[in-house]
VOGU-3710 file (C-alpha; in Angstrom, 3 decimals, decimal comma):
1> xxxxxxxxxx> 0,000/0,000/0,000  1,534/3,061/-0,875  1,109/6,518/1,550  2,514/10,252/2,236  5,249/8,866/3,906  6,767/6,702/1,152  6,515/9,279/-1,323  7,031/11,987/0,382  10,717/10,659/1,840  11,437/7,074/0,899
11> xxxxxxxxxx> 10,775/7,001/-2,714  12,557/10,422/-3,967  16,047/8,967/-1,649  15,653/5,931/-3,366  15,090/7,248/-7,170  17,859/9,653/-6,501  19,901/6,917/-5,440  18,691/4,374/-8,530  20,243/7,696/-11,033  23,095/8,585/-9,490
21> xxxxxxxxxx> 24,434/4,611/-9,258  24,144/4,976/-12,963  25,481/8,236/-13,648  22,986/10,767/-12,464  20,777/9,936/-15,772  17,071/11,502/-15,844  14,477/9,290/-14,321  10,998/8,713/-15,795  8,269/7,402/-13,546  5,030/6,060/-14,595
31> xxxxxxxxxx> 2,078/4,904/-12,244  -0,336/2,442/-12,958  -3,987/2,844/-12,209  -6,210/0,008/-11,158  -8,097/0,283/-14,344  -5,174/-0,542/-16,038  -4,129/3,261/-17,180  -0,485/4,277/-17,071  0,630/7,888/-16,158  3,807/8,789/-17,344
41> xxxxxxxxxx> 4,504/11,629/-14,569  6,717/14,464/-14,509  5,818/16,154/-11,238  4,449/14,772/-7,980  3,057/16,027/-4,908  1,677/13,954/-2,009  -0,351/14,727/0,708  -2,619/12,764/2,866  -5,345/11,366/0,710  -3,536/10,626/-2,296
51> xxxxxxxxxx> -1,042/12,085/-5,278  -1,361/15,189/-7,090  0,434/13,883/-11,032  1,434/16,254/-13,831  1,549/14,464/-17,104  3,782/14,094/-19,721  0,653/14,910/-21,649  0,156/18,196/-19,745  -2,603/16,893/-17,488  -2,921/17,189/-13,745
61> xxxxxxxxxx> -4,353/14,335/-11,830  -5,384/13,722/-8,427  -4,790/10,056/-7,490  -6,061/8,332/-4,197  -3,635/5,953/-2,835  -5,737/2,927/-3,106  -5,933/3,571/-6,452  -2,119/3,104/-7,425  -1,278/-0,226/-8,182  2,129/-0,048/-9,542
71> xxxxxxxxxx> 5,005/2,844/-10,048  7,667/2,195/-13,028  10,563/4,086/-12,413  13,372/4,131/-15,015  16,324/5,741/-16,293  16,283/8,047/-19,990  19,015/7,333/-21,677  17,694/9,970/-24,717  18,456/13,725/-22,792  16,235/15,443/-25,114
81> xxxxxxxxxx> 13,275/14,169/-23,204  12,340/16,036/-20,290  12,757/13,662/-17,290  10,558/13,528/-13,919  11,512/15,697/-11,730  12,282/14,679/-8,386  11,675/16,143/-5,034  14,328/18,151/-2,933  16,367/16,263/-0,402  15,542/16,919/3,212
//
């Protein structure tokens, strides 16, 4: 089950860790929906009831928790595509 707390610290350590182990590339996250739809994200912002998403496609989408199934996180290896941008550091 995925909450505040994971992405709000434990997942932005761990993505920055994942790109800088193989050279600081830009990451690229996509969520999965229950329906089956798949967000390819390029901003996040949790809070307590769920995930605020901006699209690739320019979209902003409020996800409940529940509702997340799976996150894809991978590296770009093209730099002309703008990568997801990941939260500060605390």
């Amino acid at each position: 089950m995925f909450d505040e707390s994971f992405f709000g610290k434990e997942f932005p350590k761990r993505a920055r860790e994942f790109s800088r182990d193989r050279g600081g590339l830009g990451v690229r996250l996509e969520f999965v929906t229950r329906e089956g739809e798949r967000l390819d994200v390029l901003e996040l912002k949790s809070s307590g009831d769920g995930v605020r998403l901006v699209t690739r496609d320019e979209r902003l989408v409020f996800l409940p928790y529940d509702e997340i199934t799976h996150v894809d996180i991978s590296l770009l290896r093209d730099h002309r595509v703008e990568s997801f941008e990941l939260p500060a550091g605390e």
